[in-house]
N, C-alpha and C positions, 0 to 999 in steps of 0.2 A: 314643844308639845305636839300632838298627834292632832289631826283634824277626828277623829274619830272621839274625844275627848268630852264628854258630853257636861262634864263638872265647871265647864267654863263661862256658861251663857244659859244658864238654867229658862228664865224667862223665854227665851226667843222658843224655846219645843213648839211651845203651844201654837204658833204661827208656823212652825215647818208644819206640824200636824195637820192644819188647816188647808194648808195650799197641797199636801197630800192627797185629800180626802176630795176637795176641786179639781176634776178634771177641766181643762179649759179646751172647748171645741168650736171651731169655725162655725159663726151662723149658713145659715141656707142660704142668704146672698150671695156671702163670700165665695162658696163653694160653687152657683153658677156663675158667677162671673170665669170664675176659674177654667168653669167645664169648657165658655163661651170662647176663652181665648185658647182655648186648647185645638177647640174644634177652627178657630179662624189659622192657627200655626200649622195644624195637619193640611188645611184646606191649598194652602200657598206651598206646602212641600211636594202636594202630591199631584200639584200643575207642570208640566214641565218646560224647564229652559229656556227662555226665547234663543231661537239659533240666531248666528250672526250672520246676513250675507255678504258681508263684507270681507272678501278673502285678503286674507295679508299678502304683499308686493315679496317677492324677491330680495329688493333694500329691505323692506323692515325684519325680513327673517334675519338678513344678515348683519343688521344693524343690533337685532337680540341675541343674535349668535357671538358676535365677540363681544358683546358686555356692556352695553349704551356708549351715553356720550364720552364719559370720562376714558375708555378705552378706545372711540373713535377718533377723540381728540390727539390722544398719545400716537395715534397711527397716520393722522393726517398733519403731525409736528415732524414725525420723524421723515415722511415723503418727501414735504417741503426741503429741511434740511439736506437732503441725500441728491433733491435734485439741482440747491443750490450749489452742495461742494460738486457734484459733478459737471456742472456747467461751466460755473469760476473756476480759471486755473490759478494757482498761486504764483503772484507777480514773484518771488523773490527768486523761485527757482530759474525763471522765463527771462532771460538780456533783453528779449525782442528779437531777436537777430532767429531765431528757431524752436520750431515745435519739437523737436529732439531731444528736448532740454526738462522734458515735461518727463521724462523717463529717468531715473537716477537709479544705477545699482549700489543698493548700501553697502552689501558684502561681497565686491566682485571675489575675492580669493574664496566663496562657498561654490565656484559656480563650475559645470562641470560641463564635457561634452558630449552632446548625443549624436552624431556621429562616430567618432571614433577614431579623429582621421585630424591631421594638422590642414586645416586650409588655411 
């Protein structure tokens, strides 16, 4: 059935007619109080800013520039590790007998000469 349907609820008319005919308007209070905070929210928008003096550091630009901690972290995980394998050589390849040893050609037969020349 249609809400337009007016065969359904005969009684109730008489009470939409009602509240029709009732406008409901805000007392005088309501409406200053209204006015009251209206004029205190203009008053606070139209002060301006406190500036900061507090100038940001170099670190903290750069600490916002790549992304906080969880990006410093991942950058200050990876240094460490980079400057551990570059420090430790790997015992397996090393006898002890020579630092030479620390140089391994994978694929000598790719390698080629610049020169030109058989020395």
């Amino acid at each position: 059935m249609a809400m337009s349907d007016k065969d359904d609820m005969p009684g109730l008319e008489v009470f939409f007619d009602a509240a029709r005919r009732h406008a409901a308007e805000p007392s005088a209070a309501l409406m200053a109080r209204i006015d009251e905070d209206a004029q205190a929210v203009q008053a606070l928008a139209q002060r301006p800013a406190p500036q900061s003096t507090r100038r940001s550091t170099l670190s903290s630009q750069l600490y916002r520039l790549l992304g906080g901690w969880p990006a410093m972290t991942g950058l200050a995980t990876a240094a460490v590790a980079g400057v551990w394998l570059g420090i430790s050589l790997p015992e397996g390849i090393l006898d002890g007998t020579s630092d030479a040893a620390y140089l391994v050609d994978v694929a000598p037969e790719l390698a080629f000469d610049l020169a030109g020349g058989d020395f």
